[in-house]
N, CA and C atoms of all chains as a GROMACS GRO file, in nm:
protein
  576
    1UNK      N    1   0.085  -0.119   0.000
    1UNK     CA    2   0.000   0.000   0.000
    1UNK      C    3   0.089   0.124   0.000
    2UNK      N    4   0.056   0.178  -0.076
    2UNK     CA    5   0.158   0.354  -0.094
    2UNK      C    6   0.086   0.456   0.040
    3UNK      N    7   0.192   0.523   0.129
    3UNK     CA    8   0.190   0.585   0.191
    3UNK      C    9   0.103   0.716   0.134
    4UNK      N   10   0.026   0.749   0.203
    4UNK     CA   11  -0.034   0.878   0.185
    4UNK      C   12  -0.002   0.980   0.270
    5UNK      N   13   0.003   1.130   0.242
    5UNK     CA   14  -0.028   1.253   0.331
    5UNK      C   15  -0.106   1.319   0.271
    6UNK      N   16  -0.184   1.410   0.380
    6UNK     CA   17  -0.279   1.493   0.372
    6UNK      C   18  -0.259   1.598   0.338
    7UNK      N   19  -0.285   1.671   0.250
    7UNK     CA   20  -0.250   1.793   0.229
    7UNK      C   21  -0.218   1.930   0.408
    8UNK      N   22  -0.332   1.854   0.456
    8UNK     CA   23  -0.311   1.957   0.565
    8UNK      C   24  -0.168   1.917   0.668
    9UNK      N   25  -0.105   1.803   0.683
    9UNK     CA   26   0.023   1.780   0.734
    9UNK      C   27   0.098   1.826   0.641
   10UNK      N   28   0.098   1.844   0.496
   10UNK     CA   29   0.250   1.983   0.426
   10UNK      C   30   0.207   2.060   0.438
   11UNK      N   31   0.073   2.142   0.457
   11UNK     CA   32   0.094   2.297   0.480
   11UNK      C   33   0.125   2.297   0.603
   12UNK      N   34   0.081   2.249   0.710
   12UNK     CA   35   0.069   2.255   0.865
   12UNK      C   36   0.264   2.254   0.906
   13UNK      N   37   0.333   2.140   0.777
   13UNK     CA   38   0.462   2.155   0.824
   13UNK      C   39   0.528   2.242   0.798
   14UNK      N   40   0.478   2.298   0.687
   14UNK     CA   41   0.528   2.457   0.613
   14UNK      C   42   0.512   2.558   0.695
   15UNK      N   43   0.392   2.556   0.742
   15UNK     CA   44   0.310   2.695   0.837
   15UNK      C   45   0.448   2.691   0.956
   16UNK      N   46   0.462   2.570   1.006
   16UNK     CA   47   0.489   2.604   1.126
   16UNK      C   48   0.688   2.613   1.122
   17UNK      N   49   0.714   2.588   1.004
   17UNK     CA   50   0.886   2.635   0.978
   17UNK      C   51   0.934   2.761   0.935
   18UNK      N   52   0.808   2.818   0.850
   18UNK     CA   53   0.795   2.969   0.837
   18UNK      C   54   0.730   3.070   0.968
   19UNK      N   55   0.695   2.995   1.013
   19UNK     CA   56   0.667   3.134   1.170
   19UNK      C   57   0.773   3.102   1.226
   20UNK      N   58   0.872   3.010   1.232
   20UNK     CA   59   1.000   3.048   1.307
   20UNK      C   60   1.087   3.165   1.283
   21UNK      N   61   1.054   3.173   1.180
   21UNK     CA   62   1.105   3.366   1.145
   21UNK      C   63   1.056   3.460   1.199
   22UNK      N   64   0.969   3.431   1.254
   22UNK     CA   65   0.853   3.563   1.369
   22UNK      C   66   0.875   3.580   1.479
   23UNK      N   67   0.980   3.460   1.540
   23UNK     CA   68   1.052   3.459   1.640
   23UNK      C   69   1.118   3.504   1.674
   24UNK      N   70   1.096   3.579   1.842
   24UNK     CA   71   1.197   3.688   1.861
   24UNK      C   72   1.133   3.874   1.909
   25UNK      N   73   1.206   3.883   1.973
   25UNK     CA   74   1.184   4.030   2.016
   25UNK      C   75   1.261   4.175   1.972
   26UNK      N   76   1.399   4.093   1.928
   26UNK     CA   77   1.512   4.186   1.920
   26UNK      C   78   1.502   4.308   1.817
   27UNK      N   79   1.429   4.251   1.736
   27UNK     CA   80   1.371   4.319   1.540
   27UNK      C   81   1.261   4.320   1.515
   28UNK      N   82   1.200   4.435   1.453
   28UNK     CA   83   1.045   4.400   1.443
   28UNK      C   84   1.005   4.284   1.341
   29UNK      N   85   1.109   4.256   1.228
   29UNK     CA   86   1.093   4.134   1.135
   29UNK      C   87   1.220   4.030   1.175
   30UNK      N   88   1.178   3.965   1.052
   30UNK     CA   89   1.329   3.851   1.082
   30UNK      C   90   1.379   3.888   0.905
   31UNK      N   91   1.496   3.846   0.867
   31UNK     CA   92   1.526   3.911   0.736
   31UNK      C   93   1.619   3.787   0.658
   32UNK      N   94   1.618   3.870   0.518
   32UNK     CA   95   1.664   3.753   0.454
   32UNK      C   96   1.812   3.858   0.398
   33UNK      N   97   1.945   3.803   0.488
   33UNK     CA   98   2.082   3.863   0.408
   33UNK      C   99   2.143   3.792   0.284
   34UNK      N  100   2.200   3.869   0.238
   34UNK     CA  101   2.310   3.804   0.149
   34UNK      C  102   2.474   3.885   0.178
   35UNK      N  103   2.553   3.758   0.183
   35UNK     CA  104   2.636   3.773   0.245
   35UNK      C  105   2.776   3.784   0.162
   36UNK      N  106   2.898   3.770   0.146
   36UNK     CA  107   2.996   3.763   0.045
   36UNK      C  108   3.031   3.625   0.086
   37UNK      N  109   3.089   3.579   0.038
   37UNK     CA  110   3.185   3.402   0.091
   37UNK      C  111   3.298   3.405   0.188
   38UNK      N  112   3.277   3.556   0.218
   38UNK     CA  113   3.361   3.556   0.345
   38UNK      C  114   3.301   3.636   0.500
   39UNK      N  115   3.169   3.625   0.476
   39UNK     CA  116   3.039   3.613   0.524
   39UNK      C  117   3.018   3.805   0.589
   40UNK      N  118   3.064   3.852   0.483
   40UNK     CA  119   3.061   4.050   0.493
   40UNK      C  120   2.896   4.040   0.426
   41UNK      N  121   2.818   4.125   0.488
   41UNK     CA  122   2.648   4.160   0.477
   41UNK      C  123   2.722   4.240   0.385
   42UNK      N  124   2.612   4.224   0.273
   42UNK     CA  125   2.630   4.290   0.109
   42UNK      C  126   2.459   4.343   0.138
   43UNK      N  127   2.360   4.304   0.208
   43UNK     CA  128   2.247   4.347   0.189
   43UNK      C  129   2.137   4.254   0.260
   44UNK      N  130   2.053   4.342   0.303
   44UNK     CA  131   1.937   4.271   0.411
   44UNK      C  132   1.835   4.276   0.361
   45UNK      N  133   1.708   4.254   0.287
   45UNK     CA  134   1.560   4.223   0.270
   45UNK      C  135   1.472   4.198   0.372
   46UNK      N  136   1.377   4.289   0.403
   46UNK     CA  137   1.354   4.249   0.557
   46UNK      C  138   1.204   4.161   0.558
   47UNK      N  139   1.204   4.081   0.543
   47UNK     CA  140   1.009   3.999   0.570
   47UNK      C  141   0.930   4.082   0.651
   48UNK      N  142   0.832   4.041   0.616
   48UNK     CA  143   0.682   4.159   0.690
   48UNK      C  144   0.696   4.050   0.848
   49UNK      N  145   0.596   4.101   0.917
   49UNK     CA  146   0.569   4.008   1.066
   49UNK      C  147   0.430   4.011   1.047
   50UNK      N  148   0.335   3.878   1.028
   50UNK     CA  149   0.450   3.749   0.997
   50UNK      C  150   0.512   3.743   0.868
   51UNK      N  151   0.605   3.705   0.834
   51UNK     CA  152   0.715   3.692   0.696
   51UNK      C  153   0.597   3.628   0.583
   52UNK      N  154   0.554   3.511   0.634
   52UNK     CA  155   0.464   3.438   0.491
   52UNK      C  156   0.317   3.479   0.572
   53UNK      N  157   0.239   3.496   0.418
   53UNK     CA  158   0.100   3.451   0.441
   53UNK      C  159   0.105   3.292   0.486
   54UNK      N  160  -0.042   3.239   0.503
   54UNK     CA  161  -0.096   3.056   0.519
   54UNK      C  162  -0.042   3.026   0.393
   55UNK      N  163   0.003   2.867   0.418
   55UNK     CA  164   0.036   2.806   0.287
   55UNK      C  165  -0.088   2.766   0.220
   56UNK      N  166  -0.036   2.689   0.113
   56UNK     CA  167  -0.149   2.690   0.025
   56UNK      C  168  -0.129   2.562  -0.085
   57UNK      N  169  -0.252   2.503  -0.079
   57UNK     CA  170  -0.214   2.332  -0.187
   57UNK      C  171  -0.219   2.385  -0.295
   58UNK      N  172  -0.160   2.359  -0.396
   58UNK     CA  173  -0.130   2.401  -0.529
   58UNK      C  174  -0.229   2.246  -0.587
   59UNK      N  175  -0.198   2.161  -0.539
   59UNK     CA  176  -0.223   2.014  -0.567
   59UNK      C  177  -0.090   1.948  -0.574
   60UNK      N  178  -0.098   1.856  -0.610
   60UNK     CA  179  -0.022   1.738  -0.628
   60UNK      C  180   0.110   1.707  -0.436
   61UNK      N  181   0.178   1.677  -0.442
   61UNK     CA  182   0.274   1.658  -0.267
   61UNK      C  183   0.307   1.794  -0.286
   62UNK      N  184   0.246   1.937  -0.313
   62UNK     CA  185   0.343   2.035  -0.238
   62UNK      C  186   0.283   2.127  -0.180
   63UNK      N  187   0.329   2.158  -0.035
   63UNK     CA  188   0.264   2.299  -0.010
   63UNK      C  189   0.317   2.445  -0.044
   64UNK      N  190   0.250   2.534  -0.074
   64UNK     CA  191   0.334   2.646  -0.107
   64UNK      C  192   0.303   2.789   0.014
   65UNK      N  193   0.328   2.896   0.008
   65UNK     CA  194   0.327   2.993   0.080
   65UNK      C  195   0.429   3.132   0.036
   66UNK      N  196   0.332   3.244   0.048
   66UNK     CA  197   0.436   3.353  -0.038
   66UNK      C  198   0.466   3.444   0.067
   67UNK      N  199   0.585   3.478   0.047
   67UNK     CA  200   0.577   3.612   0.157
   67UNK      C  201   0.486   3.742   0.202
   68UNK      N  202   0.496   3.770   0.263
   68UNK     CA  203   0.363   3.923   0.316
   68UNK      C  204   0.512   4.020   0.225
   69UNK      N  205   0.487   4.138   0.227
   69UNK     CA  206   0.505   4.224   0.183
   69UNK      C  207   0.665   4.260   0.272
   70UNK      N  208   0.723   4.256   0.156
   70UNK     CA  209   0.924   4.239   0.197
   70UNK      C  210   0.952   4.435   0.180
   71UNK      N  211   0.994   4.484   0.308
   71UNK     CA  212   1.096   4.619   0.293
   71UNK      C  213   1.227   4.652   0.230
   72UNK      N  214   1.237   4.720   0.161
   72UNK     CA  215   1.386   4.744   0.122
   72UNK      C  216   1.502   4.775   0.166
   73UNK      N  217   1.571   4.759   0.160
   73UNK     CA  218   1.742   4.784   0.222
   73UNK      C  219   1.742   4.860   0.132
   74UNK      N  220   1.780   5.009   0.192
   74UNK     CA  221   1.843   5.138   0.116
   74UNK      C  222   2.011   5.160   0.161
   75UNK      N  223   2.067   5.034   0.246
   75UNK     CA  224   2.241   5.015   0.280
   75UNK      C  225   2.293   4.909   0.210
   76UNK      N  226   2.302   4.917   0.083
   76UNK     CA  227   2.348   4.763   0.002
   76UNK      C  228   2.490   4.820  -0.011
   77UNK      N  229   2.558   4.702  -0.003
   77UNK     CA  230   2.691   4.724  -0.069
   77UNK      C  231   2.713   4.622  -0.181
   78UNK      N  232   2.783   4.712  -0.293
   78UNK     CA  233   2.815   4.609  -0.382
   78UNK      C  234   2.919   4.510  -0.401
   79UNK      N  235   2.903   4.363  -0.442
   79UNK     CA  236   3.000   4.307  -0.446
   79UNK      C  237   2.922   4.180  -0.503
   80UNK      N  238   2.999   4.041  -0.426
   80UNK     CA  239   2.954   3.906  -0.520
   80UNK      C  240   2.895   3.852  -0.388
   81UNK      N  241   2.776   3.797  -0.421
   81UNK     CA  242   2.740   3.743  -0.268
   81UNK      C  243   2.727   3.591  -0.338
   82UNK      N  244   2.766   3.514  -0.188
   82UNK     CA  245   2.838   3.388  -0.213
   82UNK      C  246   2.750   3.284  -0.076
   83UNK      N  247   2.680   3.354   0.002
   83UNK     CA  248   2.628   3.332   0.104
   83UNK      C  249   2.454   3.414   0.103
   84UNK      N  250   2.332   3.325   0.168
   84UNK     CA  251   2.221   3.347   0.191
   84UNK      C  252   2.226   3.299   0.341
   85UNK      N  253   2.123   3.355   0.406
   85UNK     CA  254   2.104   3.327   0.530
   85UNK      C  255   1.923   3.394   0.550
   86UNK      N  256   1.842   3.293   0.580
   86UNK     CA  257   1.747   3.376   0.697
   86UNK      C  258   1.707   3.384   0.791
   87UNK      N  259   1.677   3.482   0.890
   87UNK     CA  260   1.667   3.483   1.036
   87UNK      C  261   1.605   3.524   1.101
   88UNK      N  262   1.581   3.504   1.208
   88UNK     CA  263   1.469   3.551   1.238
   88UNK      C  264   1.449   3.671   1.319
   89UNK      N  265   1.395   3.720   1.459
   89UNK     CA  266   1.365   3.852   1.479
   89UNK      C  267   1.477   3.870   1.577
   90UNK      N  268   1.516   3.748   1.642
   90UNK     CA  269   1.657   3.786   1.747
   90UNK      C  270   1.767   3.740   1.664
   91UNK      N  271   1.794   3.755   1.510
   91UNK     CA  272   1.871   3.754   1.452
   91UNK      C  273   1.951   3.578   1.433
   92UNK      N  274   1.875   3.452   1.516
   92UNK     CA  275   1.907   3.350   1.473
   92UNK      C  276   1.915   3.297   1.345
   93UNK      N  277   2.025   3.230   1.306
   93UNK     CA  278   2.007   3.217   1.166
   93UNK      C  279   1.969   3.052   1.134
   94UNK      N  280   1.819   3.069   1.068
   94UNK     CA  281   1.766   2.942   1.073
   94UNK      C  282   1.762   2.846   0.896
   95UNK      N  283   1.812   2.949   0.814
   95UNK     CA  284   1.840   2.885   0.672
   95UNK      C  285   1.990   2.928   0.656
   96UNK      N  286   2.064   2.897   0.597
   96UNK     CA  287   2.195   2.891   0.548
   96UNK      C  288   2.228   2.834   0.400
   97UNK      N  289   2.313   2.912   0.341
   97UNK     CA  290   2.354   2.794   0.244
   97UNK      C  291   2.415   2.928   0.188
   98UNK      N  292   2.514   2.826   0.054
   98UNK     CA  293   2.577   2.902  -0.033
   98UNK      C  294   2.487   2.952  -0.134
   99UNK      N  295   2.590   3.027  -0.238
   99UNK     CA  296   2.457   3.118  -0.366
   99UNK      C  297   2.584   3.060  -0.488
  100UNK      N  298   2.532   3.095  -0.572
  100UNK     CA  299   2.603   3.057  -0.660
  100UNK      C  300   2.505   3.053  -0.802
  101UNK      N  301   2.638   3.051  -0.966
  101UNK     CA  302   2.549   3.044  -1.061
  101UNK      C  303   2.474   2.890  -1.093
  102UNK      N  304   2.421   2.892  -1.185
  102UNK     CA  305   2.359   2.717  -1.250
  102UNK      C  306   2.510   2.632  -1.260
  103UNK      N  307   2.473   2.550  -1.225
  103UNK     CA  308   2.633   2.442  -1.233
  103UNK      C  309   2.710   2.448  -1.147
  104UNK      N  310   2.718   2.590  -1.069
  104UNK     CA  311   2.818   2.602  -0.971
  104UNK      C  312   2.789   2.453  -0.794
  105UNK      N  313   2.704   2.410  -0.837
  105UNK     CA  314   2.651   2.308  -0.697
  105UNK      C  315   2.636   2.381  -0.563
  106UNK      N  316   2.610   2.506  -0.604
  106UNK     CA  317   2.570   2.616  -0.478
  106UNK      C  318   2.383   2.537  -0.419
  107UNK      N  319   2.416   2.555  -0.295
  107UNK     CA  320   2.261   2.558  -0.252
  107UNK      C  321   2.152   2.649  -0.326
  108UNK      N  322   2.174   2.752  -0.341
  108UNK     CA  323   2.078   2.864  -0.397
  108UNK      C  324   2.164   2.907  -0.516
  109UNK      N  325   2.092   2.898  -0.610
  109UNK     CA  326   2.066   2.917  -0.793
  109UNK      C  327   2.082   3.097  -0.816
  110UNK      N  328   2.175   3.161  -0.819
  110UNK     CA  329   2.139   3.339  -0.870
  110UNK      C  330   2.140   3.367  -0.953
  111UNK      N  331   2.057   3.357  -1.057
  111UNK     CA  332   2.110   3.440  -1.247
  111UNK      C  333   2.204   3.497  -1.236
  112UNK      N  334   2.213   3.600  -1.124
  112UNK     CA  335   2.321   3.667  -1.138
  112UNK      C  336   2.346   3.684  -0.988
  113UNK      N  337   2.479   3.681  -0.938
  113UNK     CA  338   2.556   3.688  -0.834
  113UNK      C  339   2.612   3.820  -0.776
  114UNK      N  340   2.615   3.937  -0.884
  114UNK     CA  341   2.694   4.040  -0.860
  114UNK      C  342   2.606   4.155  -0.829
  115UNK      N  343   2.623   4.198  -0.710
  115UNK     CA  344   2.540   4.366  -0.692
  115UNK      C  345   2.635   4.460  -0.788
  116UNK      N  346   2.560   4.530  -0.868
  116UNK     CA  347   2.607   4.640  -0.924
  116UNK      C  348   2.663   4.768  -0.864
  117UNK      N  349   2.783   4.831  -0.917
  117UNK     CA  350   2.796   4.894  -0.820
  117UNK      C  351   2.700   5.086  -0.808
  118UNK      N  352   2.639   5.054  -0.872
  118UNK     CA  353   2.522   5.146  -0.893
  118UNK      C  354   2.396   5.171  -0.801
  119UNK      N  355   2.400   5.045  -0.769
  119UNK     CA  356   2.274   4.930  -0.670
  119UNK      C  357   2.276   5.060  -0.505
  120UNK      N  358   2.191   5.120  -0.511
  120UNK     CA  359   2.194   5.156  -0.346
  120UNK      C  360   2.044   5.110  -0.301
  121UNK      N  361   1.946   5.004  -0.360
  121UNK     CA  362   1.868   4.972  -0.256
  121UNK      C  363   1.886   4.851  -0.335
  122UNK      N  364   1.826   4.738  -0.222
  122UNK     CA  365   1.737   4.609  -0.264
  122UNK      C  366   1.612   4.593  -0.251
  123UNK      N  367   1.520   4.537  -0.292
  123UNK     CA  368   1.398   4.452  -0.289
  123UNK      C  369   1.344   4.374  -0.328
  124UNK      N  370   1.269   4.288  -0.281
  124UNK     CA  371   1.178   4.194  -0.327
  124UNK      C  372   1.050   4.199  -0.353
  125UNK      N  373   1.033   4.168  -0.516
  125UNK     CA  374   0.813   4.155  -0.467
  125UNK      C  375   0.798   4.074  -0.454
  126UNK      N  376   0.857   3.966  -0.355
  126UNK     CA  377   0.822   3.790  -0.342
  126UNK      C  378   0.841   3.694  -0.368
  127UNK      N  379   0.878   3.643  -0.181
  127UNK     CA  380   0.948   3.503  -0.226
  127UNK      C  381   0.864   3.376  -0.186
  128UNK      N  382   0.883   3.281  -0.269
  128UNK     CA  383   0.812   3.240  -0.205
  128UNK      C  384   0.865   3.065  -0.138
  129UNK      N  385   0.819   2.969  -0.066
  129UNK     CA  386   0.854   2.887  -0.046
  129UNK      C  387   0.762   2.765  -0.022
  130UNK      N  388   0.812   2.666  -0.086
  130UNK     CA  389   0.737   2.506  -0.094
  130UNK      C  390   0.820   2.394  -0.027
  131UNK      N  391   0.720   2.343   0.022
  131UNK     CA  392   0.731   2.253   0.090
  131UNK      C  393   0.720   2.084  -0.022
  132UNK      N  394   0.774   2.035  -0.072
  132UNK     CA  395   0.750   1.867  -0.093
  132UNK      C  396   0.742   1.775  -0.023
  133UNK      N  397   0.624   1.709  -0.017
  133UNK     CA  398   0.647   1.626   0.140
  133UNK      C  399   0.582   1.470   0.055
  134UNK      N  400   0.660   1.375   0.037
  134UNK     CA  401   0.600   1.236  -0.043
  134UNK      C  402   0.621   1.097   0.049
  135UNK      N  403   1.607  -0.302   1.300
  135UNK     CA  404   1.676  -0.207   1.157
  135UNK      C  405   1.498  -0.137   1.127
  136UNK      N  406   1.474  -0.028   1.046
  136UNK     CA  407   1.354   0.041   1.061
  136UNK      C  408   1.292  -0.041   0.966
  137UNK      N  409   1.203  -0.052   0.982
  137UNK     CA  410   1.059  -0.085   0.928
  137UNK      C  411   0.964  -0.010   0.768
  138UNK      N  412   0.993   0.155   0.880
  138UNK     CA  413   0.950   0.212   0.781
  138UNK      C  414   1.014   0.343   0.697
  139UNK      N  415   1.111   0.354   0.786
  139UNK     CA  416   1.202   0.468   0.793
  139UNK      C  417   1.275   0.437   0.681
  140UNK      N  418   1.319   0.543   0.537
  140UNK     CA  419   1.218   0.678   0.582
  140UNK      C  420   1.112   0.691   0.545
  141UNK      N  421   1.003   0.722   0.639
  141UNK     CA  422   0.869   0.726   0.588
  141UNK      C  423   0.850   0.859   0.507
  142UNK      N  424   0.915   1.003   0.459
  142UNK     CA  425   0.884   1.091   0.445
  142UNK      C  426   1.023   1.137   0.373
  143UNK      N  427   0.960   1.164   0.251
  143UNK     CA  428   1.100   1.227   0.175
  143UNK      C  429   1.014   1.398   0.110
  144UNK      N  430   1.144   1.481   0.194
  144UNK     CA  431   1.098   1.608   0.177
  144UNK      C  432   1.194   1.687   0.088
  145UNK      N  433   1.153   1.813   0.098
  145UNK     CA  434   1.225   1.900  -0.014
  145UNK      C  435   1.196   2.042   0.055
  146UNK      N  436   1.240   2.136   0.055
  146UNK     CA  437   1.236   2.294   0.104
  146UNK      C  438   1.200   2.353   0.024
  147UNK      N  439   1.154   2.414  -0.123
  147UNK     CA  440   1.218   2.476  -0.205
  147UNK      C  441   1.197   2.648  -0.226
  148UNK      N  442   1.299   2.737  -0.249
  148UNK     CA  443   1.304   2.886  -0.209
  148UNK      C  444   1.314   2.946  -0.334
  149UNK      N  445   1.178   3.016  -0.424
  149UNK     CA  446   1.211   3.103  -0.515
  149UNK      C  447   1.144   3.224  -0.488
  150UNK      N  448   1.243   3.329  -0.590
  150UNK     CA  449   1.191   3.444  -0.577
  150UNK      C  450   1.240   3.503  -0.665
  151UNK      N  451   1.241   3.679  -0.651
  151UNK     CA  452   1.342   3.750  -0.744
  151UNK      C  453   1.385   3.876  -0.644
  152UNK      N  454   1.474   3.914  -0.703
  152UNK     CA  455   1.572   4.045  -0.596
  152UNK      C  456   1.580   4.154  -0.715
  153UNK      N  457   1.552   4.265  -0.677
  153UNK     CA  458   1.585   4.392  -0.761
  153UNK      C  459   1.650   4.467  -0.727
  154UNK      N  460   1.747   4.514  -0.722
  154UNK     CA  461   1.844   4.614  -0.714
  154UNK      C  462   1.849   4.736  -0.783
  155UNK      N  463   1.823   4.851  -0.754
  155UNK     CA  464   1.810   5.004  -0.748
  155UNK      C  465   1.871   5.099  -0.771
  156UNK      N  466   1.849   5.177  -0.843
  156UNK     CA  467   1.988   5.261  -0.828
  156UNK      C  468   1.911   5.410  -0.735
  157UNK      N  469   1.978   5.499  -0.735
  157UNK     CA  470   1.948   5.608  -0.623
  157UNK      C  471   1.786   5.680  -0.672
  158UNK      N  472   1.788   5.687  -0.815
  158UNK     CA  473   1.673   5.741  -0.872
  158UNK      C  474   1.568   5.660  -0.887
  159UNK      N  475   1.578   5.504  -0.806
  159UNK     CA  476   1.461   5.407  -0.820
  159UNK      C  477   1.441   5.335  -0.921
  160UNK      N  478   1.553   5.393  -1.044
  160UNK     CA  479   1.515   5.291  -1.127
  160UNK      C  480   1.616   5.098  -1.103
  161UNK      N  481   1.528   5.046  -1.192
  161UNK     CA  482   1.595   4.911  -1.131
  161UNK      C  483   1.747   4.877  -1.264
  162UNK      N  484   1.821   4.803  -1.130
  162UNK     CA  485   1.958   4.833  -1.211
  162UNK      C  486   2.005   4.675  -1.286
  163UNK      N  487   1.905   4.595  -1.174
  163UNK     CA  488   1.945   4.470  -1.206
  163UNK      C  489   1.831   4.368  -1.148
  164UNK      N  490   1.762   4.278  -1.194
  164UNK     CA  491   1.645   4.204  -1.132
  164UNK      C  492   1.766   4.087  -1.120
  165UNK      N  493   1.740   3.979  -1.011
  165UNK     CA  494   1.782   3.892  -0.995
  165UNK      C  495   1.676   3.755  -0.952
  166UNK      N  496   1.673   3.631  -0.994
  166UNK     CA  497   1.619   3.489  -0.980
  166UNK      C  498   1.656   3.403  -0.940
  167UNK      N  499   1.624   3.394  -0.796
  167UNK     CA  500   1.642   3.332  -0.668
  167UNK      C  501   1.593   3.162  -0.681
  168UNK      N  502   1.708   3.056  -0.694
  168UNK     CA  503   1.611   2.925  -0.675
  168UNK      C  504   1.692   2.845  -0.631
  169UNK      N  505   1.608   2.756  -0.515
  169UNK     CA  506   1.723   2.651  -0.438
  169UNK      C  507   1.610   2.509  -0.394
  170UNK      N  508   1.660   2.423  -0.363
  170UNK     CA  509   1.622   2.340  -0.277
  170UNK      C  510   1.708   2.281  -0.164
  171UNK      N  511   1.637   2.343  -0.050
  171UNK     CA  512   1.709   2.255   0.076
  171UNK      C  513   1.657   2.086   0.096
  172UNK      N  514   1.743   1.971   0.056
  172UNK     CA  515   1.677   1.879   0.096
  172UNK      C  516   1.659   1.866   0.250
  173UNK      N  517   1.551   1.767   0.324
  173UNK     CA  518   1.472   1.729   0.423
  173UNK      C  519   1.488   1.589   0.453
  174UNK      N  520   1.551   1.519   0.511
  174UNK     CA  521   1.553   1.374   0.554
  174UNK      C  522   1.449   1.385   0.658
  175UNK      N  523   1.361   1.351   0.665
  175UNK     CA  524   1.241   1.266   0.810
  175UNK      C  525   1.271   1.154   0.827
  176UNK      N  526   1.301   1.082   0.920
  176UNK     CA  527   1.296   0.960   0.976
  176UNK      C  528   1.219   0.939   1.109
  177UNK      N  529   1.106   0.939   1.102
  177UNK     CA  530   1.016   0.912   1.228
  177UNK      C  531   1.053   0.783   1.299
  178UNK      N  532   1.093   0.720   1.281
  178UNK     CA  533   1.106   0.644   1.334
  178UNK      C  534   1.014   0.529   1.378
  179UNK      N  535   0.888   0.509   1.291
  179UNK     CA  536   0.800   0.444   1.350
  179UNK      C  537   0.822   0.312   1.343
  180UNK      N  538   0.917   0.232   1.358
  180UNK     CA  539   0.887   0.092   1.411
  180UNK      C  540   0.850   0.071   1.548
  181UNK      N  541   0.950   0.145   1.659
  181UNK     CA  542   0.903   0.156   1.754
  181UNK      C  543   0.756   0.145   1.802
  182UNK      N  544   0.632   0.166   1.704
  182UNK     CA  545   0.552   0.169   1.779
  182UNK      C  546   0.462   0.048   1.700
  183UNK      N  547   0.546  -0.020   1.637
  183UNK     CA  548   0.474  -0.111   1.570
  183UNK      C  549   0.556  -0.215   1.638
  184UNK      N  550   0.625  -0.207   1.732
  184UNK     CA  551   0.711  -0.345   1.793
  184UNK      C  552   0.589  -0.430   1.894
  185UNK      N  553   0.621  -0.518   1.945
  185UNK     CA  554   0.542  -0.575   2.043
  185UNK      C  555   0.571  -0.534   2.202
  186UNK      N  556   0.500  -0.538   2.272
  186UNK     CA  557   0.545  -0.400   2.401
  186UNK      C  558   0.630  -0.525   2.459
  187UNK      N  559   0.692  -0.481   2.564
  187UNK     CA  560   0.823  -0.516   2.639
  187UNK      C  561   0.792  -0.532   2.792
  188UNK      N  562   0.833  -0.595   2.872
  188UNK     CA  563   0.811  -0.583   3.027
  188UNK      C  564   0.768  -0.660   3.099
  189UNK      N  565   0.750  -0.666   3.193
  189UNK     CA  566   0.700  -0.728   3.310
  189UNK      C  567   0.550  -0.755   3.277
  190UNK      N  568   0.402  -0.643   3.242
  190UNK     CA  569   0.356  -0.672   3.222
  190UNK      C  570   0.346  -0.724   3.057
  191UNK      N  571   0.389  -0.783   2.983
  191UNK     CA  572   0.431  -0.813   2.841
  191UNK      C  573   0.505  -0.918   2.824
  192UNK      N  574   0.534  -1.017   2.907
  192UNK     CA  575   0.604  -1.100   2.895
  192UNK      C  576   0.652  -1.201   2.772
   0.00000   0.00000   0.00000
């Protein structure tokens, strides 16, 4: 017999790994940096509180969920960011990984890697994140 | 040795896009954010499919 899940155990596991970013007193959000590979903040994106709306079944094993409405960093510095991190409101850092281009076997995929040096803000209109659960 | 483990094969996955600015607002550079963190679950449920143990369980 093939194992089943319910749609409501992947959103429910989604819901509850994305409010760990809401966690915390220190910041009114929790934020998403990018870092250089020698882990210098090139730039902060800050998530709304709470960071995601409810997830949401698309259908088939995935849950999805988009962010609430992301603030801009008007302190970017330019350079190559080589590092992602997100964290939450007392600044724990609860995602990690490298950045990198296609092929490079980076955790996170960037078209492009390089802040321009023109660049004095960042933003996002939305990120979003899924859950696969089979 | 597990039974059922792993009962649950997961995936994270993080997209988006990043825009970058220049002082006058216009955008200098859009960027396309995509990753997957894999997820190992191992619940472990044989444990509760074993036969109980003990004194009263003999």
């Amino acid at each position: 017999m093939a194992l089943t899940i319910h749609d409501r155990i992947r959103r429910g596991a989604l819901n509850g790994a994305l409010a760990e970013l809401n966690v915390g007193s220190t910041d009114a959000t929790g934020d998403c940096r990018l870092l250089t590979a020698a882990d210098a903040e090139l730039a902060q994106v800050l998530f709304g509180n709470p960071a995601f709306a409810a997830a949401t079944s698309p259908g088939g094993s995935v849950a999805e969920a988009q962010t609430n409405t992301m603030a801009a960093d008007t302190t970017v510095t330019p350079g190559t960011i080589g590092k992602i991190q997100w964290r939450d409101r007392d600044n724990v850092v609860l995602v990690s990984g490298s950045v990198g281009l296609a092929g490079s076997g980076a955790d996170m995929i960037l078209s492009d890697t390089v802040i321009p040096a023109d660049a004095t803000s960042v933003s996002s209109p939305g990120l979003s994140a899924a859950l696969v659960l089979v | 040795m597990s039974l059922l483990a792993p009962v649950m094969r997961a995936g994270l996955k993080l997209r988006g896009t990043l825009q970058f600015r220049r002082a006058d607002g216009s955008v200098c550079k859009e960027v396309e954010l995509d990753g997957v963190l894999p997820l190992d679950l191992d619940l472990a449920l044989e444990e509760s499919l074993e036969p109980p143990h003990g004194p009263d369980h003999p």
